[in-house]
ROPAFI-736050 format. One record per residue (C-alpha): residue number from 1; residue in one letter; x, y, z. Coordinates in nm, 3 decimals. Example, Ala and Ser with C-alpha at 12.3 -4.5 7.8 and 13.67 -1.06 7.14 Angstrom:
! ROPAFI-736050
<i=1; aa=A; u=1.230; v=-0.450; w=0.780>
<i=2; aa=S; u=1.367; v=-0.106; w=0.714>
This chain:
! ROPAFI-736050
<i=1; aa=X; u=-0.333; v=-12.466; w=-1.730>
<i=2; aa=X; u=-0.043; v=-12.578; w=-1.490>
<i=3; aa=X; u=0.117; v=-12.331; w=-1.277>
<i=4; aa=X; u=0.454; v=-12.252; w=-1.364>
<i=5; aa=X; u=0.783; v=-12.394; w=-1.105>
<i=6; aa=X; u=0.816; v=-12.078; w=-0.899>
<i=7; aa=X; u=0.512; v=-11.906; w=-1.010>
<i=8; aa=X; u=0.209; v=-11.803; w=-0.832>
<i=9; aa=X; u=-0.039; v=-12.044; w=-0.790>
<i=10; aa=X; u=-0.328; v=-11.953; w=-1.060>
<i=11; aa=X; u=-0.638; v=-11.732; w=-0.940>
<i=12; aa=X; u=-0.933; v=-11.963; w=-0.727>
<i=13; aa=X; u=-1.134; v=-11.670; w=-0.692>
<i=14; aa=X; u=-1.173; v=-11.266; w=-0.767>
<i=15; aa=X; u=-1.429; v=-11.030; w=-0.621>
<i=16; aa=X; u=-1.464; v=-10.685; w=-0.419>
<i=17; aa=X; u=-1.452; v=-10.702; w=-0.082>
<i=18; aa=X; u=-1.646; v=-10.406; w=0.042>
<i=19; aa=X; u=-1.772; v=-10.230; w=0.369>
<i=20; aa=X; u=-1.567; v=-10.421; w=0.603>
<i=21; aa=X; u=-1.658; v=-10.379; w=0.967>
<i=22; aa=X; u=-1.402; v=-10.518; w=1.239>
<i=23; aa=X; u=-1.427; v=-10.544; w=1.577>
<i=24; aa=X; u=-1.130; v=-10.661; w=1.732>
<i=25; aa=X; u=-1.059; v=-10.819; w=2.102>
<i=26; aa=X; u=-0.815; v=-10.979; w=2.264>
<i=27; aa=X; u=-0.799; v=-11.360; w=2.292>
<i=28; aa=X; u=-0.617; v=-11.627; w=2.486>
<i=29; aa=X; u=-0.393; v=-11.816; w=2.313>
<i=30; aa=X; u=-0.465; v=-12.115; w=2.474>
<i=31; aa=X; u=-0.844; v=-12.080; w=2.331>
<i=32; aa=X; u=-0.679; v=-12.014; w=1.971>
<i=33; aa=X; u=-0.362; v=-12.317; w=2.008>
<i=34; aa=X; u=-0.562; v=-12.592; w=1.927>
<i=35; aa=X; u=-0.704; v=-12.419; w=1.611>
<i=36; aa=X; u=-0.386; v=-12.285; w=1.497>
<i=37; aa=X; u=-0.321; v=-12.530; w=1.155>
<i=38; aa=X; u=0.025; v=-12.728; w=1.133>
<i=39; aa=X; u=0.335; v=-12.558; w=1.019>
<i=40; aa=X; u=0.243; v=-12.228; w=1.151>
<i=41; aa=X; u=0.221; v=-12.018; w=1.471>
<i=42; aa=X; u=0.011; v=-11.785; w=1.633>
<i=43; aa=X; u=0.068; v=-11.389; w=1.596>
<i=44; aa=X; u=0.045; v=-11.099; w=1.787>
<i=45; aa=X; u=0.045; v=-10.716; w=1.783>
<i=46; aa=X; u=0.196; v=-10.527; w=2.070>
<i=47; aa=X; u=0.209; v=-10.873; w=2.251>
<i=48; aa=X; u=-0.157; v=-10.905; w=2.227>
<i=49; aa=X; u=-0.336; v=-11.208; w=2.052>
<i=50; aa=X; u=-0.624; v=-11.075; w=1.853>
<i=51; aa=X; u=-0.955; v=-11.263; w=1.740>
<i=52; aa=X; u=-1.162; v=-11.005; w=1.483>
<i=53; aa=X; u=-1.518; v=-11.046; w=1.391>
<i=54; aa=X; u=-1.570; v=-10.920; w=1.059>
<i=55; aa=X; u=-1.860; v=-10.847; w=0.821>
<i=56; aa=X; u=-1.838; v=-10.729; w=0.473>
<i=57; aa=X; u=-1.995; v=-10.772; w=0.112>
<i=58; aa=X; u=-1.890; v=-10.989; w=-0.153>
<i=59; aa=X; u=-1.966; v=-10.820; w=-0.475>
<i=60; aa=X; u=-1.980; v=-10.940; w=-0.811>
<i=61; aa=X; u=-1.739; v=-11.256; w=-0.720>
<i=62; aa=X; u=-1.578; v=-11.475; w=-0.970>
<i=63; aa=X; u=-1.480; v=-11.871; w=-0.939>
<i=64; aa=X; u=-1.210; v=-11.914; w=-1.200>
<i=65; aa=X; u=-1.304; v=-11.655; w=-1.417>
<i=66; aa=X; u=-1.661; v=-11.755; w=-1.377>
<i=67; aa=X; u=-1.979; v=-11.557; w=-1.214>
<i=68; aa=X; u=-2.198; v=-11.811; w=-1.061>
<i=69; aa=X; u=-2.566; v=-11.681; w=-1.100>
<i=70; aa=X; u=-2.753; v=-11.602; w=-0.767>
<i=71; aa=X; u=-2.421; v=-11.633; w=-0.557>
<i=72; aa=X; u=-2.238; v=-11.309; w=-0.697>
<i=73; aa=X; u=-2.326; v=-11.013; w=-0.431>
<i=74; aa=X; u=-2.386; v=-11.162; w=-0.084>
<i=75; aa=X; u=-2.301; v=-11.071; w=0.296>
<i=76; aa=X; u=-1.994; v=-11.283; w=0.497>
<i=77; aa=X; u=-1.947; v=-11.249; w=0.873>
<i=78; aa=X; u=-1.625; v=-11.440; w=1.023>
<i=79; aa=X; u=-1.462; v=-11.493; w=1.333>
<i=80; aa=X; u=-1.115; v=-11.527; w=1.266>
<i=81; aa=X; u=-0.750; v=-11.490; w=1.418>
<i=82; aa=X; u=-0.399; v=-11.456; w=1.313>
<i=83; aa=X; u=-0.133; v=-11.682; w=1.234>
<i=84; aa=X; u=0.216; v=-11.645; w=1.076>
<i=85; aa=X; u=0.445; v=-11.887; w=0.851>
<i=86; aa=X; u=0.846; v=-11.841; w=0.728>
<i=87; aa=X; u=0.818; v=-11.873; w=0.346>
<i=88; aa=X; u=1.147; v=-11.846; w=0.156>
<i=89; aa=X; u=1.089; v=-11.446; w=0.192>
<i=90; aa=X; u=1.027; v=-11.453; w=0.541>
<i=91; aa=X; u=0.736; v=-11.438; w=0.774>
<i=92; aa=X; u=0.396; v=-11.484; w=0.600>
<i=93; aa=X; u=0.147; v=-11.309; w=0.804>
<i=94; aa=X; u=-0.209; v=-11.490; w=0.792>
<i=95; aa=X; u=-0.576; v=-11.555; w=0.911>
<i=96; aa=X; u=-0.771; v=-11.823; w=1.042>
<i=97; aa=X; u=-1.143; v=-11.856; w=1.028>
<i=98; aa=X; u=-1.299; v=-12.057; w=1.267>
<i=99; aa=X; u=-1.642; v=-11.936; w=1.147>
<i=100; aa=X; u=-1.771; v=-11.841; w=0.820>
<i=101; aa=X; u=-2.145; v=-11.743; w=0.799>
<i=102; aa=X; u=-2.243; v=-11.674; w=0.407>
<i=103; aa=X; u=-2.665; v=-11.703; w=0.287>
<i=104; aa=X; u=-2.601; v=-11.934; w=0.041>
<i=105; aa=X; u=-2.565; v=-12.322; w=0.084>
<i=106; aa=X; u=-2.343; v=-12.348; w=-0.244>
<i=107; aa=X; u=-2.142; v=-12.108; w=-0.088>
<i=108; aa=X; u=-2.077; v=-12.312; w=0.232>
<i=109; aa=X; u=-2.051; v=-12.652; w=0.090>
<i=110; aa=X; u=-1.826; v=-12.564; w=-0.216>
<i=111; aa=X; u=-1.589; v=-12.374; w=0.080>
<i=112; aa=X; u=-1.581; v=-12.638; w=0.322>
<i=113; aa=X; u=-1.487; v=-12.903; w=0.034>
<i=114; aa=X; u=-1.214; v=-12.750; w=-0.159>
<i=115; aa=X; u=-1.068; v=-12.555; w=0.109>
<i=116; aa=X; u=-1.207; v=-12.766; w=0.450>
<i=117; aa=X; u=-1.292; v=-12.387; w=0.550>
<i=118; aa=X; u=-1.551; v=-12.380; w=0.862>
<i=119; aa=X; u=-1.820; v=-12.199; w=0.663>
<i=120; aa=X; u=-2.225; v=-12.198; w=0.770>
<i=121; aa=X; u=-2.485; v=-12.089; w=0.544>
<i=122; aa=X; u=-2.780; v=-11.865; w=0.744>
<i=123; aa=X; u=-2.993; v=-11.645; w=0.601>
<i=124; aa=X; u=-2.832; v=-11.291; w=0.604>
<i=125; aa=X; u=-2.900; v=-10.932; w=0.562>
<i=126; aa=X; u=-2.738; v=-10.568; w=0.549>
<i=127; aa=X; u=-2.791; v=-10.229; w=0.575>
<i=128; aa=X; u=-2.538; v=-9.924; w=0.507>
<i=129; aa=X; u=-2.625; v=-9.549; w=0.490>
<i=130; aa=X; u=-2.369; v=-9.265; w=0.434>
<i=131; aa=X; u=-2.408; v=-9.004; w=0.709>
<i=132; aa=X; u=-2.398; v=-8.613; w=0.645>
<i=133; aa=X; u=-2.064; v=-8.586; w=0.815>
<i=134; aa=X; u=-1.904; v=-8.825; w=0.550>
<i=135; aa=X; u=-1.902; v=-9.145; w=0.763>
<i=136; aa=X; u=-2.153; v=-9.378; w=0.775>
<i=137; aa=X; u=-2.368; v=-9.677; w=0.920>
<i=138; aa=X; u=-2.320; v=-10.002; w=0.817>
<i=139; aa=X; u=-2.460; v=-10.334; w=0.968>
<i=140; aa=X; u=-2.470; v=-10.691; w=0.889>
<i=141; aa=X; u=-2.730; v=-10.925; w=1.015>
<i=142; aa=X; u=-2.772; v=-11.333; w=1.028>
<i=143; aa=X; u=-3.021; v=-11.510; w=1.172>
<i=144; aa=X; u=-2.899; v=-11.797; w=1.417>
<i=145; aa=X; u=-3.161; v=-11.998; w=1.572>
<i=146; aa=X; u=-3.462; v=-11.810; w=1.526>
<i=147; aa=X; u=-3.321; v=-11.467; w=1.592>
<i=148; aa=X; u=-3.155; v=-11.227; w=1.384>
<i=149; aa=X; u=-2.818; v=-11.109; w=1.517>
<i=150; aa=X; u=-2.600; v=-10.820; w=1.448>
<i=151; aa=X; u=-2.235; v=-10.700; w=1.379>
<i=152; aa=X; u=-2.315; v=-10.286; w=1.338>
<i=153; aa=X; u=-2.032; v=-9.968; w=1.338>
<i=154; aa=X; u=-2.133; v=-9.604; w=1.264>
<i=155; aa=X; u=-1.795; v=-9.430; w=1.177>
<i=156; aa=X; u=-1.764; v=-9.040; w=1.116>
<i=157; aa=X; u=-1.558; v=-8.823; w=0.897>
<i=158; aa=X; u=-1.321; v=-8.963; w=0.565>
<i=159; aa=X; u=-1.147; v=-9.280; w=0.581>
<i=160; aa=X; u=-0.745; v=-9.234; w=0.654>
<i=161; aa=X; u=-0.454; v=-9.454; w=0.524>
<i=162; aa=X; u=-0.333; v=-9.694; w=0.707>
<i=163; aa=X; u=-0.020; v=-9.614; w=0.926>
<i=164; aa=X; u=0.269; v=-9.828; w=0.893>
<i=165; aa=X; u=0.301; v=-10.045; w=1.221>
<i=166; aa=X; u=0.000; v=-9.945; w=1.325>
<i=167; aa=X; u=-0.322; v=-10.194; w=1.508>
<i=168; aa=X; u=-0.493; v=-10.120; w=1.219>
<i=169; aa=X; u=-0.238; v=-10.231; w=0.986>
<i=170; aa=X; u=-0.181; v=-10.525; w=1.196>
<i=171; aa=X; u=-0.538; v=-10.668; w=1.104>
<i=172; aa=X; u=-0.605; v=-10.550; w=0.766>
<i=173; aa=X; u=-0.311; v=-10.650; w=0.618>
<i=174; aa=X; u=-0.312; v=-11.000; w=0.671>
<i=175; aa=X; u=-0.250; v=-11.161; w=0.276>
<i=176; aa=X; u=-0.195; v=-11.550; w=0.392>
<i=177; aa=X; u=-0.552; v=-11.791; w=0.457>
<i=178; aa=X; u=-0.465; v=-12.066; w=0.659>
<i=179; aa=X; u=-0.660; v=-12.453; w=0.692>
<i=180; aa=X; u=-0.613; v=-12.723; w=0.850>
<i=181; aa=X; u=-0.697; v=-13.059; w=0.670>
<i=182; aa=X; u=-0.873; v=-13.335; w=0.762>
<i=183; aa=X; u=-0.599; v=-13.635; w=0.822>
<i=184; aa=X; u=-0.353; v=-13.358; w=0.921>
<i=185; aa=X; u=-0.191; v=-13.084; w=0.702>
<i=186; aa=X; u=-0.243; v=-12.739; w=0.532>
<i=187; aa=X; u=-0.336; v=-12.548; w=0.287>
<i=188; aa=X; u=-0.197; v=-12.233; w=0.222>
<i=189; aa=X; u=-0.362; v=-11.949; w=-0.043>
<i=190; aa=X; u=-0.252; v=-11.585; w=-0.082>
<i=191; aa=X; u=-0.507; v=-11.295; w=-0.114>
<i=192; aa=X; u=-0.411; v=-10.974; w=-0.255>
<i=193; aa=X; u=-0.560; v=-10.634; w=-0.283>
<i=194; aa=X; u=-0.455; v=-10.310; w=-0.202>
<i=195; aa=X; u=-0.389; v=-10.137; w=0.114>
<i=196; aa=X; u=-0.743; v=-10.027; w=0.200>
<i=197; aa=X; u=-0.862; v=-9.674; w=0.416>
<i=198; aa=X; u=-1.034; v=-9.736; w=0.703>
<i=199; aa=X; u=-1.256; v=-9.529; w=0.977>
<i=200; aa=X; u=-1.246; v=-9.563; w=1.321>
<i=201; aa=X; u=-1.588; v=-9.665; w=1.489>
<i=202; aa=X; u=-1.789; v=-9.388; w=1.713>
<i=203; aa=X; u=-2.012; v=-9.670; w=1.764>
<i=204; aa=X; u=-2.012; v=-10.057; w=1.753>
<i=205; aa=X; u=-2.143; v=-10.331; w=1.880>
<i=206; aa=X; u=-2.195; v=-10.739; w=1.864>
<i=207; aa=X; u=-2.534; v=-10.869; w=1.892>
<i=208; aa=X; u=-2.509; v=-11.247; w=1.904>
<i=209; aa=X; u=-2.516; v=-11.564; w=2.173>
<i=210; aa=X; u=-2.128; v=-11.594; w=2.119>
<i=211; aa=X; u=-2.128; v=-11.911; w=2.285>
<i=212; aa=X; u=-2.358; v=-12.117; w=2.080>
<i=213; aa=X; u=-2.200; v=-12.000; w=1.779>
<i=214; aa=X; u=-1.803; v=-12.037; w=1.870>
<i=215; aa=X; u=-1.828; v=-12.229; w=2.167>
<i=216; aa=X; u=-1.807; v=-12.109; w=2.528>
<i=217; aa=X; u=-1.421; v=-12.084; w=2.505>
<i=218; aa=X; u=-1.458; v=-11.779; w=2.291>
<i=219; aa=X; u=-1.764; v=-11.607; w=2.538>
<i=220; aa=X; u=-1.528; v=-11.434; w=2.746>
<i=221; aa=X; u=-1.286; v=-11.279; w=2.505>
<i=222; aa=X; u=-1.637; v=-11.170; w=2.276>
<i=223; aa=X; u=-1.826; v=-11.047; w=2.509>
<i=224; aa=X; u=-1.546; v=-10.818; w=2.654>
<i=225; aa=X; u=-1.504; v=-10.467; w=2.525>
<i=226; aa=X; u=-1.325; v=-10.516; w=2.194>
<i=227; aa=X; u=-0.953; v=-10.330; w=2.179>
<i=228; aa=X; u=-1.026; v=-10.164; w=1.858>
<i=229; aa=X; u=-1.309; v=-10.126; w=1.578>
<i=230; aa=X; u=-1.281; v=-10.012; w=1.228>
<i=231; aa=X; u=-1.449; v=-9.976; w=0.925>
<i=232; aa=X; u=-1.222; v=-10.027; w=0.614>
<i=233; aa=X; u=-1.337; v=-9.920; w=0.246>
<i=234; aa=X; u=-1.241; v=-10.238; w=0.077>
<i=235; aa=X; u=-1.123; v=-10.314; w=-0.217>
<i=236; aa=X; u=-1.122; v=-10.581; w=-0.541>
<i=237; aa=X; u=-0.949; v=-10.870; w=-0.428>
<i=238; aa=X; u=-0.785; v=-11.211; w=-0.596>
<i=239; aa=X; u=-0.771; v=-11.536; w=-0.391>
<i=240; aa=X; u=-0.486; v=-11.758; w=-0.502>
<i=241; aa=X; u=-0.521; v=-12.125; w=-0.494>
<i=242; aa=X; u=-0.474; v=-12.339; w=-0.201>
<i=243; aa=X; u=-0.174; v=-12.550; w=-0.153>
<i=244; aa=X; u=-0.088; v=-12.766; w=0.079>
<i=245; aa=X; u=0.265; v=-12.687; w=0.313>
């Protein structure tokens, strides 16, 4: 069915979004410029330029109403940074990825066709256990050149809400995707979900040869003490979309 003039763009894709462990560090921008797609600009918290790695679970995920059999529940770990465009009702805050790892190779190839998103299928695992204290462990794992690499947090306590203006805000709530397009151009989709809780990290760390799998431009800002790490709860999400601006 065509989209209403004026109306949202009809939903690509709907799934929870679950478990999501962030590490967050602080980036050059003139690592991130070239990357940043046409028609929008790079943004910053507190004056700082941020680059997040994330991991999370995809569960029970939808294309256009659809469940896709074997590719419903599955790990993603990205590398991605943050990017604002003015829409008619002012700034639109959003992400680029300039990594996507997923375990399935339908997964990567439909990604990297419809949306010319930088995914890379690997074979993946996870592992989260609650903790007596309320908080919990929770690790994702993909195996890059014959060794299996981590993103892990242990967090402690109950999750709290986010606080307006606040780092944390900053990074979660993010509800723009960003890509650039081959020949030139974007495509802009919106993601929405609710705010979402989040725990700060007692632990955390990257396990990973950051350099073969971003490029050495990104070594230095990855393999520096992040600025901040979180676990958020997650959430169900819808993924609007794409269109180009």
């Amino acid at each position: 069915m065509r989209d209403e003039p004026g109306a949202l763009p009809g939903r690509f894709l709907t799934a929870e979004w679950r478990d999501l462990v962030m590490l967050n560090y602080e980036a050059d921008p003139a690592v991130l410029r070239p990357l940043v797609p046409a028609g929008t600009e790079l943004d910053t918290w507190g004056g700082t330029t941020y680059a997040s790695m994330v991991g999370f679970l995809f569960l029970d995920t939808r294309v256009l109403g659809i469940p896709i059999p074997f590719h419903r529940d599955f790990e993603e770990v990205n590398l991605r940074f943050y990017v604002r465009r003015r829409g008619p009702e002012g700034w639109r805050r959003g992400v680029v990825f300039v990594r996507e790892i997923v375990p399935r190779w339908a997964i990567a190839t439909a990604a990297r066709v419809i949306y010319n998103e930088q995914y890379a299928a690997m074979p993946m695992r996870h592992s989260i256990a609650p903790l007596e204290n309320g908080g919990r462990n929770v690790e994702y794992g993909w195996k890059h050149r014959g060794r299996w690499c981590a993103l892990r947090a242990t967090t402690h306590g109950a999750p709290r809400p986010l606080v307006p203006g606040s780092e944390a805000e900053f990074i979660t709530e993010h509800y723009w995707g960003y890509a650039a397009q081959r020949g030139g151009g974007t495509v802009e989709y919106r993601v929405e979900h609710p705010s979402w809780r989040v725990w700060d990290a007692r632990t955390h760390q990257l396990d990973a040869d950051v350099a073969t799998l971003y490029g050495p431009a990104f070594a230095e800002a990855l393999t520096a003490t992040p600025r901040s790490a979180f676990v958020a709860e997650g959430s169900p999400v819808v993924v609007r979309r794409g269109v180009r601006v």
